[in-house]
N, C-alpha and C positions, 0 to 999 in steps of 0.2 A: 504494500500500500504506500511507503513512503516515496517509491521509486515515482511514481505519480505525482506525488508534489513537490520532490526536485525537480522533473522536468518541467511540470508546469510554473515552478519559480524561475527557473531556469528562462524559461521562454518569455515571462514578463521582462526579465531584465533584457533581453534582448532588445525583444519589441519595442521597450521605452528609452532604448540608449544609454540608459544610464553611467554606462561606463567613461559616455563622453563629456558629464557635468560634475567629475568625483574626482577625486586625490586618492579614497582611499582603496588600501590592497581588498578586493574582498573574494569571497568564496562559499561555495552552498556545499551544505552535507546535510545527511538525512539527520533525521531528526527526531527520539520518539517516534511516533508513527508520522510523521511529516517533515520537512525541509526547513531549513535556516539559512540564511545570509548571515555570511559572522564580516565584519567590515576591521579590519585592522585589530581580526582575532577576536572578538569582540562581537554577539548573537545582536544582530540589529533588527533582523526580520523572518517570522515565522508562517511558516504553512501549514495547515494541520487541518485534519478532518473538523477544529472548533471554530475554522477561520483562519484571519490573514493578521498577527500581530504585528506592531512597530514599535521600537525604540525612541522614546521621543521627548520633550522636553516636559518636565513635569506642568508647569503652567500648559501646554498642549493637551497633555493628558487629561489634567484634569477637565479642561474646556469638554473636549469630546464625550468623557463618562457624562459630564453638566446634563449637557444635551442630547446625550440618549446616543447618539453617533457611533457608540462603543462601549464596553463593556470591561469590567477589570480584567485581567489576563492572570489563568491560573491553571499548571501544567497540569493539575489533577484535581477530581471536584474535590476534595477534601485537603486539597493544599492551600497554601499563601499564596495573598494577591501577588504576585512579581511588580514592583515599584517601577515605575517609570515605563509601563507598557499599557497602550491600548490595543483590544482585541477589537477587531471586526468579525461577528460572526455571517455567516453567510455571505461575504461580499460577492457584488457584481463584478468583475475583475476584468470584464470586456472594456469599462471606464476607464482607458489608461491614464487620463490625464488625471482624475480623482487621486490616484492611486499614487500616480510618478513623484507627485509632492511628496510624499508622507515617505515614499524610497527615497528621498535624495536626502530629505527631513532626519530620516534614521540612521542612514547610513555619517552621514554629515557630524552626528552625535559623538561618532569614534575619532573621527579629524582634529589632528594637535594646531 
């Protein structure tokens, strides 16, 4: 199952270039049952059968839980919220441009 959403994370970053607005070194491995982007070693972004999480700036975060946009991110129901992440469950991921932000956003997070 995981192999499915490295490729398909995989394919986002393609499609949205990313590689050409970034500094940082990054790279995808599976993940739990899903994929991660680790950007200068460093988990920025996640794929997972709960959704599409991002690394992001705690004022961000919290904005997006405010309004409903996103959801605490937690690798197990019975674990801790992970700090500085919002989950999108269910995303539309056909919306690249929604999306490209919050990648460059996350990724951007690990950059000295």
């Amino acid at each position: 199952m995981a192999k499915v959403y490295l490729e398909q994370l995989r394919s986002l970053i393609d499609e949205m270039k990313i590689s050409e607005e970034i500094t940082s070194s990054i790279e995808t491995k599976h993940f739990f049952s899903g994929a991660a982007l680790y950007a200068n070693g460093v988990i920025s972004i996640s794929l997972s059968p709960v959704g599409i999480a991002f690394k992001l700036t705690q004022p961000v975060v919290t904005e997006l839980l405010d309004n409903g946009e996103a959801i605490p991110l937690k690798y197990f129901p019975k674990g801790h919220v992970k700090k500085g992440y919002a989950l999108f469950p269910q995303p539309d991921l056909s919306n690249l441009e929604k999306w490209r932000k919050y990648f460059i956003e996350s990724i951007g997070q690990t950059e000295c």
